[in-house]
C-alpha positions in Angstrom: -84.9 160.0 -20.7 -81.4 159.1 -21.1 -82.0 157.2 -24.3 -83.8 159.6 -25.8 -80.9 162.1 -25.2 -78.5 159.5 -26.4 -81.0 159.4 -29.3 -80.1 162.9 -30.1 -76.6 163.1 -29.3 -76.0 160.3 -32.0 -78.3 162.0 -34.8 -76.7 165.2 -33.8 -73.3 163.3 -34.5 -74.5 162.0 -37.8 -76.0 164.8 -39.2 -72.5 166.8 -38.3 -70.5 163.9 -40.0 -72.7 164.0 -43.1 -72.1 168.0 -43.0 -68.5 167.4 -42.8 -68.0 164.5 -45.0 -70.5 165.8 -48.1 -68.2 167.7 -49.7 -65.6 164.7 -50.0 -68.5 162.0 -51.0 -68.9 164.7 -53.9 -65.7 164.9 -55.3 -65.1 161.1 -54.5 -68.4 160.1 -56.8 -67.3 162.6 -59.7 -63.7 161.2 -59.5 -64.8 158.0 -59.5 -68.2 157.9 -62.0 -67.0 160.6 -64.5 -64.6 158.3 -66.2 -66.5 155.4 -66.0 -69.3 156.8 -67.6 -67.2 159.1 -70.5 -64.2 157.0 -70.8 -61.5 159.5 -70.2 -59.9 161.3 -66.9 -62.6 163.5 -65.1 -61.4 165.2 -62.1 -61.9 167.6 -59.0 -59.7 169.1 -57.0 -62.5 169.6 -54.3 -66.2 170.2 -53.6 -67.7 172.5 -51.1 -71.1 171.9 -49.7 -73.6 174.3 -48.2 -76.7 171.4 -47.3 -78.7 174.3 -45.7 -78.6 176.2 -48.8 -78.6 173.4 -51.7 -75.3 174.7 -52.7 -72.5 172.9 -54.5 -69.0 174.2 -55.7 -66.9 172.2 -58.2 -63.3 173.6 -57.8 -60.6 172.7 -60.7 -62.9 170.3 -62.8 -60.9 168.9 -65.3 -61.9 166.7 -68.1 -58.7 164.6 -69.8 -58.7 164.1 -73.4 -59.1 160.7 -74.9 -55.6 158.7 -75.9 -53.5 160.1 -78.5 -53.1 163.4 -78.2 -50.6 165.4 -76.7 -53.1 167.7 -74.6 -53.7 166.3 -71.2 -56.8 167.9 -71.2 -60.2 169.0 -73.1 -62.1 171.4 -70.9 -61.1 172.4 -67.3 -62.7 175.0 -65.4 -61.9 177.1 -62.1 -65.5 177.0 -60.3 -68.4 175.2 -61.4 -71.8 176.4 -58.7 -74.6 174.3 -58.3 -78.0 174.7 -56.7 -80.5 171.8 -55.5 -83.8 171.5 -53.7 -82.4 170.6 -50.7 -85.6 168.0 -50.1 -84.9 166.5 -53.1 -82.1 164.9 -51.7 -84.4 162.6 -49.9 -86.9 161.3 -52.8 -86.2 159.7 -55.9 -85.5 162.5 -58.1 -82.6 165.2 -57.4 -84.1 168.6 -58.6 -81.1 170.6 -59.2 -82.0 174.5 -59.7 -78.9 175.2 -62.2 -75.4 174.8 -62.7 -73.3 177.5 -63.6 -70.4 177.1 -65.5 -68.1 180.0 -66.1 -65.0 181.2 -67.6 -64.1 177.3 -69.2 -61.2 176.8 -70.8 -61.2 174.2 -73.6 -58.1 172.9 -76.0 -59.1 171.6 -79.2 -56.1 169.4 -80.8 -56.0 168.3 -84.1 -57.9 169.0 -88.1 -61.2 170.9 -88.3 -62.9 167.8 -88.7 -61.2 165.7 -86.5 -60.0 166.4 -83.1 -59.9 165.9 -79.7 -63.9 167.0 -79.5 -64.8 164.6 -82.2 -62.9 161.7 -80.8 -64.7 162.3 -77.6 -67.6 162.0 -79.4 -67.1 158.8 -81.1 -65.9 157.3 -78.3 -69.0 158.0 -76.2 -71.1 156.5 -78.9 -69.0 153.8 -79.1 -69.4 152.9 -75.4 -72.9 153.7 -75.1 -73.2 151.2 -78.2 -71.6 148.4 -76.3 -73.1 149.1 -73.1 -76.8 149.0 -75.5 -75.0 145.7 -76.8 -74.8 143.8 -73.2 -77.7 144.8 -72.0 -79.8 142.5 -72.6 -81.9 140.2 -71.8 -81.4 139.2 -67.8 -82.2 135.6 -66.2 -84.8 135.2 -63.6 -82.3 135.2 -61.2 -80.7 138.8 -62.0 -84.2 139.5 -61.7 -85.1 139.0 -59.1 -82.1 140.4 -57.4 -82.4 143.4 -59.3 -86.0 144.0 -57.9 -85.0 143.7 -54.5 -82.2 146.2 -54.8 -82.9 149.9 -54.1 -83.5 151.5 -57.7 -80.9 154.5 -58.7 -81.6 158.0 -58.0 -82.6 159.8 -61.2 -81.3 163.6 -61.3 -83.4 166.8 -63.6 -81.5 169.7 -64.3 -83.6 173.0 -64.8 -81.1 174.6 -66.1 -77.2 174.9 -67.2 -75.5 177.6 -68.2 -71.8 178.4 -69.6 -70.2 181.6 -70.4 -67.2 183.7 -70.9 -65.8 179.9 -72.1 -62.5 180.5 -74.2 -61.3 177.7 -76.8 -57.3 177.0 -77.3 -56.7 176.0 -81.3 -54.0 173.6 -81.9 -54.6 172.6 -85.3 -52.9 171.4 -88.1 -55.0 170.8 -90.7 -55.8 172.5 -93.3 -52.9 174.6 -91.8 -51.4 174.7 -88.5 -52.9 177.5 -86.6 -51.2 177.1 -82.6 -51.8 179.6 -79.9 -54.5 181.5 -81.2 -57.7 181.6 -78.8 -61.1 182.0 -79.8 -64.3 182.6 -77.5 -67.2 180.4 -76.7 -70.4 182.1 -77.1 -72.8 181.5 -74.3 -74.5 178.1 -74.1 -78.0 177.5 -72.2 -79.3 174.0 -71.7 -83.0 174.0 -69.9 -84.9 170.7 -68.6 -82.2 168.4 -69.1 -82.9 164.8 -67.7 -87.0 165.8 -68.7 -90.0 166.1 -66.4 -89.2 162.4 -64.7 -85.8 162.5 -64.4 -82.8 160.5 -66.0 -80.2 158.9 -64.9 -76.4 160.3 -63.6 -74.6 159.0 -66.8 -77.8 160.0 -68.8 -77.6 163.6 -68.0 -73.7 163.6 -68.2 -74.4 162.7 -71.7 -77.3 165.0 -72.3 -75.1 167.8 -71.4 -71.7 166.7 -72.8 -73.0 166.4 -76.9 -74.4 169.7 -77.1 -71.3 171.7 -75.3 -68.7 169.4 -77.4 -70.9 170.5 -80.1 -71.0 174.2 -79.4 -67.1 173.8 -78.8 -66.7 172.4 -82.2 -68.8 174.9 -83.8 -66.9 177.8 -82.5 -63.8 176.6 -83.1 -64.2 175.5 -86.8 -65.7 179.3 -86.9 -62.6 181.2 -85.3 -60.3 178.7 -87.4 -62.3 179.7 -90.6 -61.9 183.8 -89.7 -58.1 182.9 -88.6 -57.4 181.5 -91.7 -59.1 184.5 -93.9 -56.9 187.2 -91.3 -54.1 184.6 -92.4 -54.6 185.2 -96.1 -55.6 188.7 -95.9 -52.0 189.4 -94.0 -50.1 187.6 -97.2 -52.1 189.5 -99.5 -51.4 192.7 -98.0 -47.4 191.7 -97.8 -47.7 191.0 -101.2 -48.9 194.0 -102.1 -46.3 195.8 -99.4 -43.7 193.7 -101.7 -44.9 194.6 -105.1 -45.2 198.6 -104.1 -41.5 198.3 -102.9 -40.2 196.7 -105.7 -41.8 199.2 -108.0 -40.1 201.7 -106.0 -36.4 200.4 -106.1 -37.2 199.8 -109.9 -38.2 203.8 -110.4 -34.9 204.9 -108.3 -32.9 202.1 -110.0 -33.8 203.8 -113.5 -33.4 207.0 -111.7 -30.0 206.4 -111.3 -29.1 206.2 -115.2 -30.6 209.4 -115.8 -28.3 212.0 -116.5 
């Protein structure tokens, strides 16, 4: 009898430190596998965990821009929520409900054809072309050892959704357009990883091409309209300028008429 309450007393402890300690093996994994698996800074400030409820909260997640440009960051966003099938946690598939992201801001730095979005991009495809490149054929030894080893969870999203994002323009190409803020039009993404499951860096990248996308999009968009407001203000000043010219020509003249 007194192991079996020891029994519980030590489950009771475990299950209290895995309570405790889920929120900071969150934000320790997205710290650490974010910017192995984009290739720039990915950060959170902190993560709180509901396990009776399948809820997750993403506080200050901040995604860094790739080098050489003077924004620290790309996209960084106050809350993030997340919802999971709690018993999915134990199989080999994590079923998350949704993810919700809202009010994102995003900084794009750069031309309308390249910027900090497309940079991103190319340097995702260039990593996930190298990592394509040494993948390879394995020895029997890896083999082996790799079939003995406990096979990585796979994670489905049902669905992810962003809204009320807003988009900082730094550009300077064709013209430079600086502090001017355009917004992101709602973005949905459904069944991402598929019916099976993918892996984490496969969803991160399943997610990641269509927002940069989206981001791009809009911007080029509010740039293009920005640019037309732009011309339509000279235009008008030009006019403004011609109309008062007129007029000091008429009282000019007026003057030498006696």
């Amino acid at each position: 009898m007194r192991i079996l309450g020891f029994l519980v007393v030590v489950l009771v402890a475990i299950i209290g430190a895995v309570w405790f300690y889920a929120g900071t093996i969150v934000e320790n994994a997205i710290n650490k596998v974010g910017p192995k698996v984009l290739g720039v800074p990915v950060s959170v400030s902190s993560v709180s965990v509901e396990l009776h409820k399948g809820s997750v909260s993403l506080h200050d997640l901040t995604l860094g821009n790739v080098e050489g440009f003077e924004e620290p960051n790309l996209m960084k966003v106050g809350t993030v929520d997340v919802a999971v099938f709690p018993t999915s946690l134990l199989s080999d598939t994590i079923f998350v409900k949704h993810v919700i992201i809202r009010k994102p801001q995003f900084w794009v730095e750069g031309g309308l054809n390249n910027n900090n979005i497309t940079a991103l991009q190319q340097h995702m495809s260039q990593r996930t072309a190298a990592t394509d490149a040494v993948a390879p054929e394995t020895s029997e030894t890896s083999t082996k050892t790799s079939a003995s080893d406990k096979p990585a969870k796979q994670v489905k999203i049902g669905l992810l959704s962003v809204t009320e994002g807003e988009i900082n323009l730094k550009l300077n190409k064709p013209v430079k357009l600086t502090d001017i803020s355009v917004p992101l039009p709602p973005v949905e993404m459904e069944n991402i990883g598929g019916d099976n499951g993918a892996s984490a860096a496969e969803v991160i990248a399943e997610v990641v091409a269509p927002l940069t996308n989206a981001v791009q999009k809009a911007a080029t968009e509010g740039a293009q309209q920005a640019l037309k407001n732009l011309q339509k203000n000279v235009k008008d000043l030009e006019g403004k300028a011609e109309n008062l010219r007129d007029s000091v020509k008429d009282k000019v003249k007026g003057l030498f008429n006696f």
